[in-house]
Backbone bond lengths (Angstrom), bond angles and torsions (degrees), N, CA, C in turn:
res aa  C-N    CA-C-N  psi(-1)  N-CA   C-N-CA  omega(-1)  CA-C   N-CA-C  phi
1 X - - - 1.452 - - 1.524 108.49 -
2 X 1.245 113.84 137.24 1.791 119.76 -158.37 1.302 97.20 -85.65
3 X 1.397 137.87 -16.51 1.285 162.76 -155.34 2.070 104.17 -76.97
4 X 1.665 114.95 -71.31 0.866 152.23 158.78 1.383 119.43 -44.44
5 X 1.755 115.07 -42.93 1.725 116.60 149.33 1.255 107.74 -66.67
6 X 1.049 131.60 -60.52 1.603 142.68 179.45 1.584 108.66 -20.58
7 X 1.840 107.98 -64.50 1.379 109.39 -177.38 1.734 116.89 -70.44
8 X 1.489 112.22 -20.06 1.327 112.62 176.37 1.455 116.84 -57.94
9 X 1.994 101.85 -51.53 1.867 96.71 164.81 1.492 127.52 -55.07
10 X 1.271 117.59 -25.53 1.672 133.16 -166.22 2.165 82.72 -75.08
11 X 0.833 122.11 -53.16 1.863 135.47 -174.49 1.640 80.73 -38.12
12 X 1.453 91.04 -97.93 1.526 124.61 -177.33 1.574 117.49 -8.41
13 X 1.397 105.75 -56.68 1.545 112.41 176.11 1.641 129.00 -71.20
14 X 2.628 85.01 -35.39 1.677 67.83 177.62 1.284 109.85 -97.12
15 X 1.317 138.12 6.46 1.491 141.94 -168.84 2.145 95.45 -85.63
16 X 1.363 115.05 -60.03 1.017 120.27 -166.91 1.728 121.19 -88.33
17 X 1.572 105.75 -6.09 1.240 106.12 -171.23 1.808 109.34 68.01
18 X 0.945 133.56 61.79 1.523 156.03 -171.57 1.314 127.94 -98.30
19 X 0.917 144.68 101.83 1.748 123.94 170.37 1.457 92.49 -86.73
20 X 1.846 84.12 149.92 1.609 90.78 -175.67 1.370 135.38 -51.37
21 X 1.348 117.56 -17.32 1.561 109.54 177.06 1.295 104.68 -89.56
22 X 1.379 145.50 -20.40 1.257 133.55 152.31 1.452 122.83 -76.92
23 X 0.894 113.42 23.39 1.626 130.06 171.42 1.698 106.20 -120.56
24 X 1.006 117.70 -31.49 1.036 113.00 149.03 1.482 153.45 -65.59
25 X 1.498 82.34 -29.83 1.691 103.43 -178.82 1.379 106.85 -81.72
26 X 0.970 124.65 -18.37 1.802 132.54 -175.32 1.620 94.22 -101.54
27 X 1.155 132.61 -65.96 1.392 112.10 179.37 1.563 124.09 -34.64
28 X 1.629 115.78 -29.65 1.145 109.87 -174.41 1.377 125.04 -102.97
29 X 1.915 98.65 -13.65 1.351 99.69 160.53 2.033 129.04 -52.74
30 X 1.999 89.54 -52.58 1.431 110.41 -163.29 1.985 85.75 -69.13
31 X 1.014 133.41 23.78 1.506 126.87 -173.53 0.943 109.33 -121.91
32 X 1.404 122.93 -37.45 1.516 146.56 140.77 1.490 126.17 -22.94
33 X 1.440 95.54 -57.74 1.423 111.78 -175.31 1.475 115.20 -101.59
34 X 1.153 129.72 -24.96 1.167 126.21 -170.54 1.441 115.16 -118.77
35 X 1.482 108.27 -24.86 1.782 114.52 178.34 1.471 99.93 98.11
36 X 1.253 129.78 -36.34 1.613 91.33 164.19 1.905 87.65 -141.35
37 X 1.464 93.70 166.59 1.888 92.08 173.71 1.290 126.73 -56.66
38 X 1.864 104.19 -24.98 1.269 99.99 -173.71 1.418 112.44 -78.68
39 X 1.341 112.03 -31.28 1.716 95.89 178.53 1.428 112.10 -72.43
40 X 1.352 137.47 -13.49 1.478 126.31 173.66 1.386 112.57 -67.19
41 X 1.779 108.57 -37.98 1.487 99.28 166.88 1.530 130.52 -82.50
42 X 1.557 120.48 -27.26 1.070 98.41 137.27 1.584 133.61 -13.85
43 X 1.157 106.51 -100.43 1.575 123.21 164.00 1.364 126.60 17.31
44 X 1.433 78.29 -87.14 1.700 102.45 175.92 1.792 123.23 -97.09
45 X 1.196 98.79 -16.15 1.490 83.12 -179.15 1.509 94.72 -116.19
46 X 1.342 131.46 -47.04 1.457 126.07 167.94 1.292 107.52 105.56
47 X 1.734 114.00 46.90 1.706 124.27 -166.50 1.434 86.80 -87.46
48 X 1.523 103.91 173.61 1.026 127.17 172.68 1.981 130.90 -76.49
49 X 1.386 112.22 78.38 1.226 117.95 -151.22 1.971 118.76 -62.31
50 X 1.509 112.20 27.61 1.238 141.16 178.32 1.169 114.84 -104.00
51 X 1.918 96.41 -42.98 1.673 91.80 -168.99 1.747 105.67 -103.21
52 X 1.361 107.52 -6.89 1.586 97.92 159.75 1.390 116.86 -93.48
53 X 1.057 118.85 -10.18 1.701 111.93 159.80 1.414 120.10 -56.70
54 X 1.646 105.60 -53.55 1.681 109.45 -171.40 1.691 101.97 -60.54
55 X 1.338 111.42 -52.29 1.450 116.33 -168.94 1.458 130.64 -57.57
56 X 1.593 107.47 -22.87 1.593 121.58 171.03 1.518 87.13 -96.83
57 X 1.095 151.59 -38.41 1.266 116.12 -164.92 1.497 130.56 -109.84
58 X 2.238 91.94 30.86 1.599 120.48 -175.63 1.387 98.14 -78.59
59 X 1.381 135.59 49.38 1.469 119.90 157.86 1.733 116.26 -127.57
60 X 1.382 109.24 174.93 1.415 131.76 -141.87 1.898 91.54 -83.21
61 X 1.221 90.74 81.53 1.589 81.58 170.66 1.909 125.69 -69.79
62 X 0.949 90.18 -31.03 1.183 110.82 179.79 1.448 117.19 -47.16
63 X 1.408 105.46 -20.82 2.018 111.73 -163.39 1.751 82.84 -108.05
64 X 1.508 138.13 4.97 1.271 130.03 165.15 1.008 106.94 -118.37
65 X 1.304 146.69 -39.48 1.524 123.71 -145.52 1.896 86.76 -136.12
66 X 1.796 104.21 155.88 0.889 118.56 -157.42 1.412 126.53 -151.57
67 X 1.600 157.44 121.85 0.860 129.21 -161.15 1.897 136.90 -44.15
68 X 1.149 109.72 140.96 2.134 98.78 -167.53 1.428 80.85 -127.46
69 X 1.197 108.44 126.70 1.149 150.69 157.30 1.739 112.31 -55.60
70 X 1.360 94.90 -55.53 1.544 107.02 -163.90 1.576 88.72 -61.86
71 X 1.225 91.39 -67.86 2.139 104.24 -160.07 1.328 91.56 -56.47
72 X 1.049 152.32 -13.09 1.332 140.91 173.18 1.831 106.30 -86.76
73 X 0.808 127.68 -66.46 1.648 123.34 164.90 1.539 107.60 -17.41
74 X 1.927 107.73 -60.88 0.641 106.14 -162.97 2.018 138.39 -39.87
75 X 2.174 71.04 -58.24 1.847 88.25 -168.70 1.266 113.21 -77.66
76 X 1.869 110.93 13.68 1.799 119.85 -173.26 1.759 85.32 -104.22
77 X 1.633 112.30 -19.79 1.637 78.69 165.82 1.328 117.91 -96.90
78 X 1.319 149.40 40.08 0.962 165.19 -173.24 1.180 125.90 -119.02
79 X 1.402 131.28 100.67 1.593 136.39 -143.48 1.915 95.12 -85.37
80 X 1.155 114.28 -39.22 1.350 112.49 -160.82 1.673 119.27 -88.35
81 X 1.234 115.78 137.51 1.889 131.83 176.83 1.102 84.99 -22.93
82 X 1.645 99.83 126.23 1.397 109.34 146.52 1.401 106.83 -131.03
83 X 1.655 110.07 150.14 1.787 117.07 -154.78 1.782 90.89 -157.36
84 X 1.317 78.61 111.64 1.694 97.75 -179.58 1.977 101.54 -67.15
85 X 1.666 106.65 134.70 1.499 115.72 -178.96 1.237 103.97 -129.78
86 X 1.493 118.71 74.71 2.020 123.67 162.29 1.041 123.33 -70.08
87 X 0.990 104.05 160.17 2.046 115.46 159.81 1.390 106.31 -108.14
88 X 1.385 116.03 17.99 1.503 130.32 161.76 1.192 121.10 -83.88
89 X 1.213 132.22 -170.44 1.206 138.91 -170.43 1.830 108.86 -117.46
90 X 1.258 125.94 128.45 0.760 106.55 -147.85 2.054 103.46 -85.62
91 X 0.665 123.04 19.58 1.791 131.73 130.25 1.028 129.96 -48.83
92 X 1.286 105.92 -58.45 1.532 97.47 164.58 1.508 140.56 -75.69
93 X 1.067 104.61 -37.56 1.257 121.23 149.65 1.557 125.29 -29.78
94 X 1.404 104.42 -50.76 1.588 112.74 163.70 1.384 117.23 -77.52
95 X 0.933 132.69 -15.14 1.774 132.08 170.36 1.226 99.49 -89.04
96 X 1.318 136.33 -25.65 1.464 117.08 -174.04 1.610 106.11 -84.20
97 X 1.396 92.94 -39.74 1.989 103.30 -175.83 2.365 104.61 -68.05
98 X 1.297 90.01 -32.85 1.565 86.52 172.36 1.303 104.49 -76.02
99 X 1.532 147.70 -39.90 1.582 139.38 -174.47 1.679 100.84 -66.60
100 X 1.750 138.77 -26.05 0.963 139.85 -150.92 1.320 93.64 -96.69
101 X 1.566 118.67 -34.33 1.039 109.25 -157.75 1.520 133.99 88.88
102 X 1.241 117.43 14.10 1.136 139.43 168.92 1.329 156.15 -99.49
103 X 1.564 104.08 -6.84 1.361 123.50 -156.72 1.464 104.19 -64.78
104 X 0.934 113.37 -55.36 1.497 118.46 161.95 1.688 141.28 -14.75
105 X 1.612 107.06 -30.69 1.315 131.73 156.15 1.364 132.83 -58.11
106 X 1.835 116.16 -27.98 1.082 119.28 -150.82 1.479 92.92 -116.48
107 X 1.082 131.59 166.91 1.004 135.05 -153.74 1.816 97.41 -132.64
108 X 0.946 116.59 -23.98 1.555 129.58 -177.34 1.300 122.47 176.84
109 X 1.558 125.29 140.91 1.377 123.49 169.95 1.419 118.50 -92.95
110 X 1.512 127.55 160.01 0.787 143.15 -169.28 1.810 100.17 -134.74
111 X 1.434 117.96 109.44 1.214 107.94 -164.73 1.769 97.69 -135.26
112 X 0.937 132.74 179.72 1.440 148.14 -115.78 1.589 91.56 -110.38
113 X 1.983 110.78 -39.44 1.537 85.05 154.29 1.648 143.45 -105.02
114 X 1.540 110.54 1.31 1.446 109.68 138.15 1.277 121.60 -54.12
115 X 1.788 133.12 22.09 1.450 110.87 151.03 1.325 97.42 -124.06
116 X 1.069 112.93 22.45 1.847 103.67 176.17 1.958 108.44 93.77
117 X 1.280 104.59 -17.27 1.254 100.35 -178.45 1.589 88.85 107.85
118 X 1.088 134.02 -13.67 1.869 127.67 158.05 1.226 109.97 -62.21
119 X 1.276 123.28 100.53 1.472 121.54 163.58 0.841 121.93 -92.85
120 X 1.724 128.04 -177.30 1.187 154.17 170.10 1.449 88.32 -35.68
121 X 1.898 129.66 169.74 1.027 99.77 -54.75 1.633 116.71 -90.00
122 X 1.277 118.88 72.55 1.827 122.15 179.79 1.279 91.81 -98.70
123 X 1.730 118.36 132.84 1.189 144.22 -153.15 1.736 95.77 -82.15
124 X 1.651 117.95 -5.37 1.584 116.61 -173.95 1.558 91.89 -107.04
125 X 1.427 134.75 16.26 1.552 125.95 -168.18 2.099 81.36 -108.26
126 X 1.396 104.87 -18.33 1.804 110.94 -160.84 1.700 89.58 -71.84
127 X 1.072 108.59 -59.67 1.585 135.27 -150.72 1.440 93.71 -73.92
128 X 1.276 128.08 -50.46 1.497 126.87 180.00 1.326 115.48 -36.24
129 X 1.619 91.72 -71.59 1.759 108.86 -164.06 1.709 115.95 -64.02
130 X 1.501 107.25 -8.45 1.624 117.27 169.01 1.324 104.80 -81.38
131 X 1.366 132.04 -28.51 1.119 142.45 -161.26 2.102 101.13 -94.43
132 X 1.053 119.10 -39.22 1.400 137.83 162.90 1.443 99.62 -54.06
133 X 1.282 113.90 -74.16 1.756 122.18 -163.92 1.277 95.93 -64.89
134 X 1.535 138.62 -27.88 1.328 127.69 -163.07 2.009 115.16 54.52
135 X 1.589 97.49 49.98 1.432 119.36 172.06 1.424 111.92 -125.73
136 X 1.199 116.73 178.46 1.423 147.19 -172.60 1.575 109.78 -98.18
137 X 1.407 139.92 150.72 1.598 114.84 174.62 1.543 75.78 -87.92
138 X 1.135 171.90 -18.36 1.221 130.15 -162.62 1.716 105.63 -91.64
139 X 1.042 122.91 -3.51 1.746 119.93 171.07 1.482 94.23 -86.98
140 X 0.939 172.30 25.80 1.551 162.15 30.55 1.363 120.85 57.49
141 X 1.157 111.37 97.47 1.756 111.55 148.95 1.519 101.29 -114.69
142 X 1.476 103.47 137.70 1.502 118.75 164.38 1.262 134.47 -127.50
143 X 1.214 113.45 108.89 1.585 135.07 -153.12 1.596 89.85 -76.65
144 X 1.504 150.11 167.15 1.557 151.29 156.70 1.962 95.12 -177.48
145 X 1.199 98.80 138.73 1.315 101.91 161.15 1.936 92.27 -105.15
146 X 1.193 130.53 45.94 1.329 116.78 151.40 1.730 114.24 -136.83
147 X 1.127 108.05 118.34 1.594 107.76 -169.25 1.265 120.29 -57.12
148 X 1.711 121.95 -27.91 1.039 110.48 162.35 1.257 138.80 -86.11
149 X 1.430 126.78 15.56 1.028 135.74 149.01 1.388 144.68 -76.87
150 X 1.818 95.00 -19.69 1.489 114.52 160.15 1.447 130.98 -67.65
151 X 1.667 92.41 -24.96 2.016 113.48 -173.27 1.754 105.81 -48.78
152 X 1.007 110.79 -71.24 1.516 132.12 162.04 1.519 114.42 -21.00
153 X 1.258 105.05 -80.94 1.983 116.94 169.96 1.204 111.87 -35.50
154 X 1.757 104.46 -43.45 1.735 96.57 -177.56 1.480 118.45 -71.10
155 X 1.342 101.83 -11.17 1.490 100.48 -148.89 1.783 100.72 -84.04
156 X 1.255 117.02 -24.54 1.665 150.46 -165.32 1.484 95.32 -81.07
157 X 1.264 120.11 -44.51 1.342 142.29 -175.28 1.284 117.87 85.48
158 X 1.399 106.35 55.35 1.638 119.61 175.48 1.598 84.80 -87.22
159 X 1.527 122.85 170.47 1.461 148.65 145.81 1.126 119.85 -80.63
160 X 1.721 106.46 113.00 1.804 109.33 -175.02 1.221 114.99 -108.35
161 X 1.506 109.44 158.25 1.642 95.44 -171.34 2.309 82.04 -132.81
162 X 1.053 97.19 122.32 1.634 85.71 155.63 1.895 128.32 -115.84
163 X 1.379 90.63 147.27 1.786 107.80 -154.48 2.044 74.35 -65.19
164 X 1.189 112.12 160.22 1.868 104.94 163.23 1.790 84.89 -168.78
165 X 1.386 117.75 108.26 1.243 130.24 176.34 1.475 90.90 -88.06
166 X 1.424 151.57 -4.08 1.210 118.31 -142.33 1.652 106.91 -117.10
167 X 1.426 152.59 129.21 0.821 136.60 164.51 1.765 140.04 27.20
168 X 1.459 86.40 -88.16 1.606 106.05 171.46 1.320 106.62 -103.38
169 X 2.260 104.55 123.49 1.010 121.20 174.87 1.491 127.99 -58.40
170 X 1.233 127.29 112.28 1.630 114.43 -169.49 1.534 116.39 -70.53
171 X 1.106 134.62 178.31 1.623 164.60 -163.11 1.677 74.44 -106.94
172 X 1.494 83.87 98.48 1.545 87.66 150.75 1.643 115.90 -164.68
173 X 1.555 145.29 160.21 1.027 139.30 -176.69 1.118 137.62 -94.75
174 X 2.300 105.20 18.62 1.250 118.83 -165.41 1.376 94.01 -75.06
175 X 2.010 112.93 165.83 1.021 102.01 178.72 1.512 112.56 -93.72
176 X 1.527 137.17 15.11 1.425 148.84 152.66 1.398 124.03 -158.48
177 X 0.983 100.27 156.86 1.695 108.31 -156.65 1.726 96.66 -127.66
178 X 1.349 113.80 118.05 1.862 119.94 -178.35 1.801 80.15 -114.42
179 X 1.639 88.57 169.76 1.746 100.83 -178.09 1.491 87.22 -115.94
180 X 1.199 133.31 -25.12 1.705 119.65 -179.44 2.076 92.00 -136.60
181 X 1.626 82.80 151.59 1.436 106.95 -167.18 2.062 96.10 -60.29
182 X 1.678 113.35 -35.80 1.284 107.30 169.47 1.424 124.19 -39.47
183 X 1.592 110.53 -46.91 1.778 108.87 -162.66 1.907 104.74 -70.59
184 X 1.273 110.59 17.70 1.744 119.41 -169.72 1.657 83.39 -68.27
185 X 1.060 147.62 -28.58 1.132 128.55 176.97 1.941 135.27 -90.40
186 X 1.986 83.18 9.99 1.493 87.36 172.83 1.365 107.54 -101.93
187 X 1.580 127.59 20.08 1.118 119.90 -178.87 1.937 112.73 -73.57
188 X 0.974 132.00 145.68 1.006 126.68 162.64 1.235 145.91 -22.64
189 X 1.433 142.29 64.90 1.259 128.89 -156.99 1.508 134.01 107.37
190 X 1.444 94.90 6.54 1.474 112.99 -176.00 1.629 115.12 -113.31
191 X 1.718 116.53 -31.28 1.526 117.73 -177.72 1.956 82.29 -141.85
192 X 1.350 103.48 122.56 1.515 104.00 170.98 1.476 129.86 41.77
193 X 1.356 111.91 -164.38 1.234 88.41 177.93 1.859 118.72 -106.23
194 X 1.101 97.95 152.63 1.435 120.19 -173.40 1.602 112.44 -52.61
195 X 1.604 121.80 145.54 1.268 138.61 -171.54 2.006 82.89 -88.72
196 X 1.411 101.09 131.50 1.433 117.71 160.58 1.411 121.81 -40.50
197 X 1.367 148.87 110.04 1.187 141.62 -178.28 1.762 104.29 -64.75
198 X 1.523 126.23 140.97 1.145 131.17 176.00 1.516 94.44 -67.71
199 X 1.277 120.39 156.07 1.264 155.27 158.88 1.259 120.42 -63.19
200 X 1.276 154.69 88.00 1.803 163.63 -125.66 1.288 81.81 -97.91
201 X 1.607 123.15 147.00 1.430 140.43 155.52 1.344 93.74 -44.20
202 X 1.507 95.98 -175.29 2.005 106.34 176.76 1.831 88.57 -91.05
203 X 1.442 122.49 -33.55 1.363 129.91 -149.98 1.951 97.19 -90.07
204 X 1.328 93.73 -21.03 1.773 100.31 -175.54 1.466 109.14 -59.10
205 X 1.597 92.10 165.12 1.327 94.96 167.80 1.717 126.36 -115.91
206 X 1.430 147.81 -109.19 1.244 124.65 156.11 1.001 110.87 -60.75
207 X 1.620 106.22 135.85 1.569 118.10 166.13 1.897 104.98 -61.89
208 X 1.936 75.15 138.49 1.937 89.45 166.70 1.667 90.55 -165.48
209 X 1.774 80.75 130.07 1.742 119.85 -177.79 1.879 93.10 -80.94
210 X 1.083 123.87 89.59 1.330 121.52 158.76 1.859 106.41 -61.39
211 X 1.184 134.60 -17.00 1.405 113.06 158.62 1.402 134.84 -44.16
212 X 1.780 86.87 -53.90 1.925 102.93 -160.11 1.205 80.75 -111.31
213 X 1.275 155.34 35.09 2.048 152.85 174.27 0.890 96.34 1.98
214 X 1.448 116.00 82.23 1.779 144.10 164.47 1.367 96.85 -144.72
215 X 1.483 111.34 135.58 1.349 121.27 -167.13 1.864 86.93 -124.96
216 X 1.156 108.18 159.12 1.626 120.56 170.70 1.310 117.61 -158.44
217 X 1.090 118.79 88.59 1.726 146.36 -149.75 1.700 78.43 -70.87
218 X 1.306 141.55 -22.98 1.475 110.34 -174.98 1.433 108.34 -147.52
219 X 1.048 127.27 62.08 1.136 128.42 -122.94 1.703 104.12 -88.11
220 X 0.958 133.61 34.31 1.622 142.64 -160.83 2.027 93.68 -147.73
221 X 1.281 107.51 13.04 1.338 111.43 -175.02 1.307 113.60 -136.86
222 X 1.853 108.14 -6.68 1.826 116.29 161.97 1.400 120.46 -86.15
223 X 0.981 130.95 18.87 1.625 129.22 169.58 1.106 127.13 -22.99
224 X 1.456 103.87 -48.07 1.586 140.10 -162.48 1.831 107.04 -86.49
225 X 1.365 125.68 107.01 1.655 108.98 154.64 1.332 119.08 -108.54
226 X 0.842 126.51 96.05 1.434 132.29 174.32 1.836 117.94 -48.62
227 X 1.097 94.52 131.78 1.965 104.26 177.91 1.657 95.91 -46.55
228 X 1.451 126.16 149.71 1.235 136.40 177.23 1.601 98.85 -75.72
229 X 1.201 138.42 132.76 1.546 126.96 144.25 0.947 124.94 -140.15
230 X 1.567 110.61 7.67 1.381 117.35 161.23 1.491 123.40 -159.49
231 X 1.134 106.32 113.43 1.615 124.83 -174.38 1.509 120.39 -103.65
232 X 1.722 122.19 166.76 1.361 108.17 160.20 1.674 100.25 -127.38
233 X 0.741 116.71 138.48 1.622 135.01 171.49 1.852 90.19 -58.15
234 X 1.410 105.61 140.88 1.378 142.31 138.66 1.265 143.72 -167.86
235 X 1.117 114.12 157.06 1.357 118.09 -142.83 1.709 102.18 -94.72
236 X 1.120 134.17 130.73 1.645 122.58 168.72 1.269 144.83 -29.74
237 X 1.759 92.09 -52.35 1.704 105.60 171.01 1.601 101.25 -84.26
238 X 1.223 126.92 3.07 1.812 118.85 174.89 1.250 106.87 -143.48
239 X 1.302 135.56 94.08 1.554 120.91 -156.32 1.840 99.02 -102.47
240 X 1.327 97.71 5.56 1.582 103.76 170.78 1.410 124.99 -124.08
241 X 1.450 107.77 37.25 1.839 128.82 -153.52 1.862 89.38 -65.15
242 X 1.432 105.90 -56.17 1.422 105.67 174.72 1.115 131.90 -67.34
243 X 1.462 136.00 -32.86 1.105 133.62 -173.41 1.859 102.89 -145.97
244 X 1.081 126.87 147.61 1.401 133.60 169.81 1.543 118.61 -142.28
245 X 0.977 129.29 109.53 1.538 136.30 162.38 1.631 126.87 -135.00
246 X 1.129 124.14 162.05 1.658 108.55 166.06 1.600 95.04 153.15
């Protein structure tokens, strides 16, 4: 949500004395390097990681996000735990899941300071929250509309799915790709049984089933569906309601 970057530069400028393009340029370094801005400032400057939570995430959710019907059907047909994993706060997290209409699905949050302030994607935020849930990464599905947060999950051998509303499918190593957080139930092995993946030309490139809009960038490497037990909620019209950086 552009909203939520927005207030991070408004931080940046008035905490550090900043003009915006150097408030910018450091947000995206410490985002770079650390996975989210707040732990770089953490880090290095040693702010108070309470009061930049409340302050980036002081905007009007309410004038974006809205009850969904659909995504709610959805994750009620879906037998398996689902447990929201932000780099939000877990306040917010609950105002976005109460405007969606969803809260009800999740069984527990997992928020930014149940990992110590290690977030997504630090390979000790992966290992934690298995260690919290008292799971395996391979009983793991992980829903993210951010690819680099999936890199990690895969690597543990959780099952990733990335949200990708956008046109052109990216180069990426999730093991399925939906265009809205709804089609989470055409993944393989999670609600009934699964729509046949089309068959890629010899000349194609990743296979994608425009029937069931499930993409599988490798597709001789999904065998495997792992039980859902941990997801993140997003919303269609905001596919970054919980978390925003980049």
């Amino acid at each position: 949500m552009e909203q939520i970057r927005a207030q991070m530069l408004r931080y940046l400028c008035t905490r550090f004395e900043l003009l915006p393009e150097e408030a910018n340029d450091l947000r995206r370094h410490y985002f770079q390097v650390y996975g989210t801005t707040m732990r770089g400032l953490q880090i290095n400057h040693q702010i108070d990681p309470d009061e930049f939570l409340h302050f980036v995430h002081d905007i009007p959710l309410q004038e974006h996000l809205q009850p969904n019907a659909n995504l709610d059907a959805v994750l009620a047909s879906l037998p398996q735990e689902k447990v929201i994993f932000t780099n939000a706060s877990r306040e917010h997290a609950e105002r976005v899941l109460a405007l969606l209409n969803i809260r009800h699905h999740f069984s527990r949050i997992v928020d930014i300071r149940d990992m110590a302030y290690e977030s997504k994607p630090q390979p000790s935020a992966y290992q934690r929250i298995c260690r919290m849930l008292d799971i395996r990464p391979e009983e793991c599905l992980l829903v993210e509309d951010n690819i680099r947060n999936l890199q990690p999950a895969k690597a543990i051998g959780m099952t990733t799915v990335l949200v990708w509303d956008g046109s052109d499918v990216p180069e990426c190593d999730a093991d399925y790709i939906i265009a809205r957080a709804e089609h989470i139930a055409r993944v393989p092995g999670l609600a009934g049984p699964a729509t046949p993946p089309t068959q890629p030309r010899p000349d194609a490139g990743p296979e994608h089933d425009p029937a069931s809009n499930i993409h599988t960038p490798n597709p001789s490497q999904n065998s495997r569906a792992a039980p859902v037990s941990e997801k993140r909620a997003m919303s269609p019209g905001a596919p970054s309601a919980l978390e925003n950086e980049g």
